[in-house]
Phi, psi and omega in degrees: 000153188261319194227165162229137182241076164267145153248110204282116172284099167300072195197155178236168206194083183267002152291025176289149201231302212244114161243186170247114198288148199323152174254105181270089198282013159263009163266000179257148158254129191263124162286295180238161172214109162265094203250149179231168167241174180296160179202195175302334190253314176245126205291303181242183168295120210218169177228124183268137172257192134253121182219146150269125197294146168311274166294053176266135161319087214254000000 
């Protein structure tokens, strides 16, 4: 992959079963960083990322 479109949950959530495997961000460059907090509609605080690979192939 060239990009990554992540989402972060700020919660930890230890009966979790399923990760996402680890990232090593010095190979991404974070394009946007969108942080929202929790409200009436979302339980927690969450981030939206955006990323580019460094060394993407053109």
């Amino acid at each position: 992959a060239d990009r990554l479109y992540l989402t972060r949950i700020h919660h930890s959530f230890p009966d979790a079963d399923t990760f996402f495997p680890e990232i090593d961000f010095n190979l991404w460059e974070i394009i946007t960083i969108e942080r929202h907090q929790a409200d009436e509609t979302h339980r927690y605080d969450y981030t939206f990322l955006n990323c580019l690979k460094k060394y993407a192939e053109k």
